[in-house]
LOTIMAR-444097 format. One record per residue (C-alpha): x, y, z; residue in three letters. Coordinates in steps of 0.1 Angstrom, whole numbers, padded with zeros to 4 digits, always signed. Layout:
<nodes>
XYZALA/...
</nodes>
This chain:
<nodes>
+0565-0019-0128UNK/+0526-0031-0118UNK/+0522+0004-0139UNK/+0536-0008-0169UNK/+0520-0045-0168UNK/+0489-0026-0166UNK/+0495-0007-0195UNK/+0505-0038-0216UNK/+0474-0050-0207UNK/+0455-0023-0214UNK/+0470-0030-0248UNK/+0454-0061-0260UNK/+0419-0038-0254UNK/+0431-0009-0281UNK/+0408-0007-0314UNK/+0444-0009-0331UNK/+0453-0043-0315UNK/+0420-0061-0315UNK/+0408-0056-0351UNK/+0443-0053-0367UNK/+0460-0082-0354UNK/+0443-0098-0322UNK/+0412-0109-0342UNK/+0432-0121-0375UNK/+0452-0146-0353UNK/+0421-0157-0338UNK/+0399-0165-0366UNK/+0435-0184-0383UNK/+0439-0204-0353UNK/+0402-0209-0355UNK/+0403-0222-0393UNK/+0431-0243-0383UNK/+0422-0264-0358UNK/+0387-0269-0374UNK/+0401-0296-0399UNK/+0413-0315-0366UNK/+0383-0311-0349UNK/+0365-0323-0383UNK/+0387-0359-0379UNK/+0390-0367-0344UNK/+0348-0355-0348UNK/+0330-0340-0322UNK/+0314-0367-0300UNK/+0345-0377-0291UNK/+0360-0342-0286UNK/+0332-0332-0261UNK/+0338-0369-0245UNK/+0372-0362-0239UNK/+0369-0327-0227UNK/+0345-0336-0202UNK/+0373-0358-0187UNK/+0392-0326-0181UNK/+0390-0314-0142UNK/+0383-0275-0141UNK/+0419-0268-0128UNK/+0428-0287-0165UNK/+0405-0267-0185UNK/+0409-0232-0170UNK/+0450-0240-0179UNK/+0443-0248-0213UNK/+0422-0219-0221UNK/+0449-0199-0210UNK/+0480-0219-0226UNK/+0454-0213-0256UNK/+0453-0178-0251UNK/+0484-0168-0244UNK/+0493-0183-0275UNK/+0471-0166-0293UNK/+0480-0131-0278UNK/+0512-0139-0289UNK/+0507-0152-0316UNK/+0489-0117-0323UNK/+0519-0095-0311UNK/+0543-0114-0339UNK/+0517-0102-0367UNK/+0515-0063-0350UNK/+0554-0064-0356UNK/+0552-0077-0389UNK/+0523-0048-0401UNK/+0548-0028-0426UNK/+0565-0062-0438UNK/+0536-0077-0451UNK/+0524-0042-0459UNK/+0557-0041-0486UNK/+0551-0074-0496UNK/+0512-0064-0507UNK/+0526-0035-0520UNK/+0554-0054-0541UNK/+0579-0037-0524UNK/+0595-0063-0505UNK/+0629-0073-0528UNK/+0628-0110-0517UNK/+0642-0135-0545UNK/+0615-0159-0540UNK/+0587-0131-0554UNK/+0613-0114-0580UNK/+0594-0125-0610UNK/+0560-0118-0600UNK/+0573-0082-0592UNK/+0591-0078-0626UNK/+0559-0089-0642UNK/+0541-0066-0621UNK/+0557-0040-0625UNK/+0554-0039-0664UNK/+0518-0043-0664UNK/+0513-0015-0639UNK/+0533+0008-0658UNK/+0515-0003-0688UNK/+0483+0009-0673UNK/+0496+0041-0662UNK/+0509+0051-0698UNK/+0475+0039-0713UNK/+0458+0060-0689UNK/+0484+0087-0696UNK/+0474+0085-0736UNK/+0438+0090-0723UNK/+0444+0122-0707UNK/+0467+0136-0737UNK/+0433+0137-0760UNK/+0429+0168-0773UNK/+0392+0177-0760UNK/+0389+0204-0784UNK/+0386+0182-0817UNK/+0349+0182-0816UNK/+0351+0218-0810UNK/+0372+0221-0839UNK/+0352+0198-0861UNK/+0320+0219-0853UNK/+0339+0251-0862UNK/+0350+0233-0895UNK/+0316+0224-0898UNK/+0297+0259-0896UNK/+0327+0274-0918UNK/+0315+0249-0948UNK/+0277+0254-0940UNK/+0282+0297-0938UNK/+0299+0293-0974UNK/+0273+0277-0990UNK/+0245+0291-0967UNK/+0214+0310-0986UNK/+0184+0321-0985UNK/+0154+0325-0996UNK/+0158+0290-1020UNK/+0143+0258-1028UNK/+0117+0247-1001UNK/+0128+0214-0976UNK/+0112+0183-0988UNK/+0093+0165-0953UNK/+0112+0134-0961UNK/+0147+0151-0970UNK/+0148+0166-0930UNK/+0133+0133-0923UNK/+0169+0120-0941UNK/+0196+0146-0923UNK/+0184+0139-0892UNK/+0189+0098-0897UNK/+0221+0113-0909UNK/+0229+0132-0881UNK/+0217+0106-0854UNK/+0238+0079-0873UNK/+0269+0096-0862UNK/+0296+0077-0844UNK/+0318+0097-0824UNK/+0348+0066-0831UNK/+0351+0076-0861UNK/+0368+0105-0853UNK/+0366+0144-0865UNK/+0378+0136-0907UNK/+0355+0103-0904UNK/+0322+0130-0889UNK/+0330+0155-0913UNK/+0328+0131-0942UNK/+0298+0117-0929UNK/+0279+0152-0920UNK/+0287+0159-0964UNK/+0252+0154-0975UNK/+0239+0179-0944UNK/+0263+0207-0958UNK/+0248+0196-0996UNK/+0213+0208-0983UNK/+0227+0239-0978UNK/+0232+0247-1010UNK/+0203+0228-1021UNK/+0176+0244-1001UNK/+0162+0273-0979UNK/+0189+0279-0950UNK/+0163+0296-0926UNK/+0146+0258-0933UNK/+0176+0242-0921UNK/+0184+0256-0885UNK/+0167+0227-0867UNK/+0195+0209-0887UNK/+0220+0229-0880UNK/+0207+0227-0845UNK/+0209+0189-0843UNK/+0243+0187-0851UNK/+0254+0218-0829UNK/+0238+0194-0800UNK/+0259+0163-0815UNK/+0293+0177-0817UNK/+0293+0206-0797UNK/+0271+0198-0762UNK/+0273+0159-0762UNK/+0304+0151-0779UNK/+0326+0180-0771UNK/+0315+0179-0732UNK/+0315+0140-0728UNK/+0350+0140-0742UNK/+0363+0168-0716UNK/+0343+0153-0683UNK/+0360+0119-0696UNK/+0398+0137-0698UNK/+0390+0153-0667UNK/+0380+0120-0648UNK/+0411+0101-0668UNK/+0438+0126-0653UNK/+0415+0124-0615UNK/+0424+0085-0622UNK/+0458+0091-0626UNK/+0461+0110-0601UNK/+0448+0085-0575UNK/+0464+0053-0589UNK/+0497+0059-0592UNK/+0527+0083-0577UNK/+0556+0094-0594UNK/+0565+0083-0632UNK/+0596+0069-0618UNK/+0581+0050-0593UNK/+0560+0026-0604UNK/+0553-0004-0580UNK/+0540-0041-0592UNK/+0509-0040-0577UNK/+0471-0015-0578UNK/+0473-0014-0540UNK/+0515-0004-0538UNK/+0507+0022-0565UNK/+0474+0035-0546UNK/+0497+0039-0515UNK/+0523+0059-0538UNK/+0502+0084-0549UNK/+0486+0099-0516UNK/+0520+0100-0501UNK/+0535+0116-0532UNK/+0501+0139-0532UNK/+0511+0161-0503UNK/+0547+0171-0517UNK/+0532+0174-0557UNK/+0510+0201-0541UNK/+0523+0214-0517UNK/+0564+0208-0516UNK/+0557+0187-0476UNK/+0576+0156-0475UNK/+0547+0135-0457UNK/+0569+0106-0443UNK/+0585+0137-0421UNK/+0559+0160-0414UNK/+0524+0134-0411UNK/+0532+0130-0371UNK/+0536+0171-0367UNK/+0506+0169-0388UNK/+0482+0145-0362UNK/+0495+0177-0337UNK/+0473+0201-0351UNK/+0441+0179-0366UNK/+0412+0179-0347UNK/+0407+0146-0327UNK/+0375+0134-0348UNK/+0396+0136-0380UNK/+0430+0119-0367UNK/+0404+0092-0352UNK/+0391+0087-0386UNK/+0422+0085-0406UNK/+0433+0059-0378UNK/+0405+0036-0382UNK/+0408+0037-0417UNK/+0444+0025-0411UNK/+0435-0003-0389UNK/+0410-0017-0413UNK/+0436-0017-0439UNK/+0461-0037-0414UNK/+0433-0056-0410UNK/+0430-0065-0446UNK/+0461-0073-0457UNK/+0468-0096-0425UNK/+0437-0116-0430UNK/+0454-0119-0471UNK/+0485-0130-0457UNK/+0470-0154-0433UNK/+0452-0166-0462UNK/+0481-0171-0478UNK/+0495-0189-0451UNK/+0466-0214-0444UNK/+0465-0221-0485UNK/+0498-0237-0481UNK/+0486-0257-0447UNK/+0454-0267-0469UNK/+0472-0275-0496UNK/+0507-0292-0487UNK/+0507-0299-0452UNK/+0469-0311-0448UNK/+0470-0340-0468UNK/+0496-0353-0447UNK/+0479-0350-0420UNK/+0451-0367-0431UNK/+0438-0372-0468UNK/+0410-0361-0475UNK/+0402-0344-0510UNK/+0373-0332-0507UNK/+0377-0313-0477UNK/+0412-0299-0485UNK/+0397-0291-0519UNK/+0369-0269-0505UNK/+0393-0253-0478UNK/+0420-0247-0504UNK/+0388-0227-0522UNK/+0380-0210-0495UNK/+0416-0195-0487UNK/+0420-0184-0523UNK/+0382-0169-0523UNK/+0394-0152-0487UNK/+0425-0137-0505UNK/+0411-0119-0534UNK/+0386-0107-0509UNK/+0407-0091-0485UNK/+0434-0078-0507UNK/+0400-0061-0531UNK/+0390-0049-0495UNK/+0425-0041-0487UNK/+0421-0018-0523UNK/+0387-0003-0512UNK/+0401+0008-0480UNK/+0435+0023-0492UNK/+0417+0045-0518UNK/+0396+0060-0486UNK/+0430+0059-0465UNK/+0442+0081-0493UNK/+0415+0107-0501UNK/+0415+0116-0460UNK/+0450+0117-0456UNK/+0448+0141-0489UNK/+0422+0161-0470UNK/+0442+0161-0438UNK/+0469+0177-0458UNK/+0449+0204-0477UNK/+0431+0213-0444UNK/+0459+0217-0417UNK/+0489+0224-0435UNK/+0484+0261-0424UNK/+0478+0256-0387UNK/+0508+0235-0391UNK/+0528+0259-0400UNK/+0518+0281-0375UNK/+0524+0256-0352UNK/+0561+0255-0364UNK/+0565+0295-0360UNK/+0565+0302-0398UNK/+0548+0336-0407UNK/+0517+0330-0428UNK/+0521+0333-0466UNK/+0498+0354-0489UNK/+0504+0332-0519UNK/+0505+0296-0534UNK/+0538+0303-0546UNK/+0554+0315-0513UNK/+0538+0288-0495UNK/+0550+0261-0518UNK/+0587+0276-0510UNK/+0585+0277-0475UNK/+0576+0240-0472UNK/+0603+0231-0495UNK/+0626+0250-0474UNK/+0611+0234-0441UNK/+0613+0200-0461UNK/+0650+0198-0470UNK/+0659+0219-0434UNK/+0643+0184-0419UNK/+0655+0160-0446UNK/+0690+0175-0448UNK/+0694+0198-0421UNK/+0708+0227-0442UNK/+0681+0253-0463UNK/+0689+0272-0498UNK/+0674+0305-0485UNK/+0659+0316-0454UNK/+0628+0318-0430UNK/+0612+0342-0415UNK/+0598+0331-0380UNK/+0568+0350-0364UNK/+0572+0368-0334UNK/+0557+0347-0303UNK/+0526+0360-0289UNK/+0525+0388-0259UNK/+0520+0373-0226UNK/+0485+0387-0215UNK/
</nodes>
């Protein structure tokens, strides 16, 4: 018994419990009474406490925190409710609409995104191949000597170029280049020929694939499955590192993250758990906001009115909530990248771990964790295993 007090004491000391919920209910508390102590004003605060015998003020320091502490545990418990609710997956009537709406615009963004990445990046490609086809046909030489001011001329033309326009639109506005063609010297003209190889070719044609390439890294970070789309950026962020690990590999994470933390090394897990607890630490600090914008704003005034300080700590909560659920944003997309790398780098010693012999291939891989992942989800397999042999006893 004494053995398990001290442990629940030992508690309230853990990283986990101090920053994600033990310091969140003190700083709310905090905000909270600051409006009282602001109109019964402070003389008269310190003249009262100094009434107080020590016996008085040691037991209300620790009525106050106990209170606190408990105060503290409610919010631990509540971590993955307000966790759904921040992700817009909660289902409550009361916040139906703003999911609805959410949901739209969120899918919205992931089909614009989606348009992005369908670009073809080989139209400037194309265009420059359509280019030098017109410029070979007409292409000769020796002929007419290049007036200074007519290369003067193509290059303004070829500088003028917006890539907007599109391939018909550069084409149409690269005619009076392929004109000098068959106007004048060819062997004259390959510093113009040059300048638009650079234009279409290098710049355009390589911008357009590092933007595609960063488009589809986008969509693979913001969102999960197509037919999953949740209301909010932070719900959505969530989604797609837990969908990463079975896209990839075929490992349902919910099943397999705690054999997982088995095998990572204690630096890593440590890491990833921090990250966590900042991001418990954000999103209770949101909700708390939450809470104390409806004490500033409904119950305060009651209390006592007073608009300008309800004004400025109605501010503040709103200020506090768009910067804790942006930080709440900052830290998920960190959660997600380690938890991705925590996947990608110990999925093999986990399998070893479970007895599985080693694959030689993507492919055989990908079917053994899709066979371990329905063996675990559903009890039953499709196929079979084979299991390694346990090591010799020295």
């Amino acid at each position: 018994m004494i053995g398990t007090l001290l442990g629940k004491i030992g508690n309230l000391f853990e990283k986990d419990f101090l920053l994600g919920s033990f310091l969140p209910a003190l700083l709310f508390w905090s905000a909270v009474c600051l409006p009282i102590f602001i109109s019964l004003g402070v003389l008269p605060l310190f003249a009262y406490v100094e009434t107080l015998t020590t016996a008085e003020k040691t037991l209300s320091v620790a009525t106050a925190g106990i209170f606190v502490t408990t105060f503290a545990y409610l919010l631990n418990a509540l971590r993955p409710t307000q966790t759904r609710v921040w992700c817009g997956d909660s289902h409550w009537f009361f916040l139906k609409g703003f999911e609805i709406v959410g949901t739209a615009w969120q899918r919205f963004r992931m089909k614009r995104i989606k348009r992005r990445t369908a670009r073809s990046e080989e139209i400037w490609r194309t265009t420059f191949t359509n280019f030098s086809q017109q410029v070979m046909a007409v292409w000769h030489s020796p002929g007419a000597a290049l007036p200074q001011n007519e290369e003067r001329r193509l290059l303004r033309v070829i500088s003028g170029l917006v890539r907007s326009g599109g391939p018909a639109q550069a084409l149409t506005d690269l005619a009076p280049v392929i004109a000098a063609f068959s106007a004048y010297d060819g062997n004259q003209l390959v510093n113009i020929f040059a300048g638009v190889k650079n234009k279409l070719f290098y710049d355009w044609w390589a911008n357009l694939r590092q933007e595609i390439q960063d488009e589809k890294a986008l969509l693979d970070r913001s969102f999960g499955t197509e037919t999953v789309i949740l209301p909010t950026r932070l719900g959505n962020y969530i989604q797609s590192y837990n969908y990463y690990p079975f896209k990839r590999y075929g490992i349902e994470p919910e099943i397999f993250w705690h054999r997982l933390t088995r095998v990572m090394k204690k630096e890593d897990l440590e890491a990833v758990e921090d990250q966590r607890t900042l991001l418990d630490f954000a999103l209770t600090m949101a909700s708390l906001s939450v809470i104390y914008l409806s004490f500033a704003v409904i119950v305060g005034p009651y209390l006592w009115f007073n608009t300008l300080l309800w004004s400025v700590l109605g501010l503040a909560s709103l200020l506090s909530i768009a910067f804790f659920y942006q930080l709440g944003i900052i830290v998920t997309r960190d959660l997600g990248d380690r938890i991705r790398s925590s996947f990608d780098l110990n999925r093999l010693a986990m399998l070893k771990a479970l007895g599985c012999v080693m694959p030689r291939t993507y492919a055989a891989e990908k079917r053994i964790w899709e066979e371990l992942s329905r063996l675990a989800v559903y009890g039953n397999m499709s196929g079979d295993l084979d299991i390694a042999p346990p090591p010799a006893n020295p």
